[in-house]
C-alpha positions as CSV (number, residue, x, y, z in Angstrom):
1,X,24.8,37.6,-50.8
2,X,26.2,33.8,-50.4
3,X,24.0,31.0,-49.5
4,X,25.2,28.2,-47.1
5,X,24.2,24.9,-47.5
6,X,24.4,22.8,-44.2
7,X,25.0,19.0,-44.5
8,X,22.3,16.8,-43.5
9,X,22.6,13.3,-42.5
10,X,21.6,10.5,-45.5
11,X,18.9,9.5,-43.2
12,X,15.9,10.8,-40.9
13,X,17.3,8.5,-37.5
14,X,18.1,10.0,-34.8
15,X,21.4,9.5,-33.0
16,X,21.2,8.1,-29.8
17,X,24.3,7.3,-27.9
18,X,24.4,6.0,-24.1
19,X,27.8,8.2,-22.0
20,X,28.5,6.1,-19.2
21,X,26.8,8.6,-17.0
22,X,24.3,7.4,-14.3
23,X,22.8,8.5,-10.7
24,X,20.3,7.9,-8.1
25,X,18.5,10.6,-6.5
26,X,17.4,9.3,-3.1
27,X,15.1,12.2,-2.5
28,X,12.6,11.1,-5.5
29,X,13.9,7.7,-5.2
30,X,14.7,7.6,-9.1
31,X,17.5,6.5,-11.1
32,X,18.8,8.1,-14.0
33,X,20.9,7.3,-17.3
34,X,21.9,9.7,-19.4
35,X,21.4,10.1,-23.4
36,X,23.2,12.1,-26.1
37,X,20.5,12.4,-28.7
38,X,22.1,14.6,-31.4
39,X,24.4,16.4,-29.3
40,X,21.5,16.6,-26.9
41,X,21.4,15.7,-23.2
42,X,18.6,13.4,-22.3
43,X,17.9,11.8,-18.8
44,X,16.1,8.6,-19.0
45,X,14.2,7.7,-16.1
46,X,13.9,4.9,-13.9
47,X,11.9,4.9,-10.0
48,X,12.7,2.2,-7.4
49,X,9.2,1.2,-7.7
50,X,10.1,0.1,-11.3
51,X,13.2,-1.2,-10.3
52,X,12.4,-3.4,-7.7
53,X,9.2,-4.9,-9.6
54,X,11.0,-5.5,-12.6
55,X,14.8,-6.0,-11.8
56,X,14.0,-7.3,-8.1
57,X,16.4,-4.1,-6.9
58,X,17.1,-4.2,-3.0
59,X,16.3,-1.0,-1.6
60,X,20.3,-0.3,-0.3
61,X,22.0,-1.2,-4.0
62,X,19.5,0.2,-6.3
63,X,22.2,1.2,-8.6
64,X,23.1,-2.3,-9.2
65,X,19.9,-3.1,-11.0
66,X,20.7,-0.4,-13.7
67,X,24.4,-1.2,-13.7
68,X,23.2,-4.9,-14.6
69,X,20.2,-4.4,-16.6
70,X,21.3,-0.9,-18.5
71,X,21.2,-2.6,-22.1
72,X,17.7,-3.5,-21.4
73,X,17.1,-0.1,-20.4
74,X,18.9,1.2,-23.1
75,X,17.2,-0.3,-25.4
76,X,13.6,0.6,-24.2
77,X,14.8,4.3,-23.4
78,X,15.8,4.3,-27.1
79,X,12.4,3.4,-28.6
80,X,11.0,5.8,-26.7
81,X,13.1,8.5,-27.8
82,X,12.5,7.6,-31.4
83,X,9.2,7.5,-30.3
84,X,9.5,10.9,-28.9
85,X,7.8,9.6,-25.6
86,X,9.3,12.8,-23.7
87,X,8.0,14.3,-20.4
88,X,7.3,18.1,-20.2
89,X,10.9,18.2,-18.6
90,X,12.6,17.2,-21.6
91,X,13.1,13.6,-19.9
92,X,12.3,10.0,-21.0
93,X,10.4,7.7,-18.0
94,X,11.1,4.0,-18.8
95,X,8.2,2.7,-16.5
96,X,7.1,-0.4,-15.6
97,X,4.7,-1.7,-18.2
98,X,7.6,-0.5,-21.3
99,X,10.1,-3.4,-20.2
């Protein structure tokens, strides 16, 4: 019987990388970005709500406010996947009082 060893990364952080993949869902009125978290899809959150109160977002270009604010919401979806902040659908919500 051989044993396999499998290679572990030198340290305990997570890999979180941002594709640039992003969409609105009009329905629920939420935007999402996507993570790769170790070779893991993760959609991080956003609802107009959010948007407009903290990114002044117009209601027709909601979009815009992620396209011009996603490092901010990169950042803040990234400490709360570290902080494994997930919902029960796998998901990250970056809501109003984490920016």
């Amino acid at each position: 019987m051989y044993l396999t060893r499998h290679k572990t990364s030198s340290s305990d952080e997570t890999e979180v990388t941002f594709p640039m993949l992003e969409c609105w869902n009009p329905m629920t009125k939420v935007a999402s970005i996507a993570a790769q978290v170790d070779q893991r899809r993760v959609l991080c959150k956003i609802t107009m709500e959010t948007l407009q109160k903290k990114f002044q977002a117009s209601a027709d270009e909601p979009m815009r406010a992620v396209a011009e604010n996603r490092s901010v919401l990169q950042a803040k979806a990234r400490i709360l996947i570290e902080s494994e902040a997930f919902e029960e659908d796998g998901s990250i919500l970056i809501r109003s009082k984490d920016l």
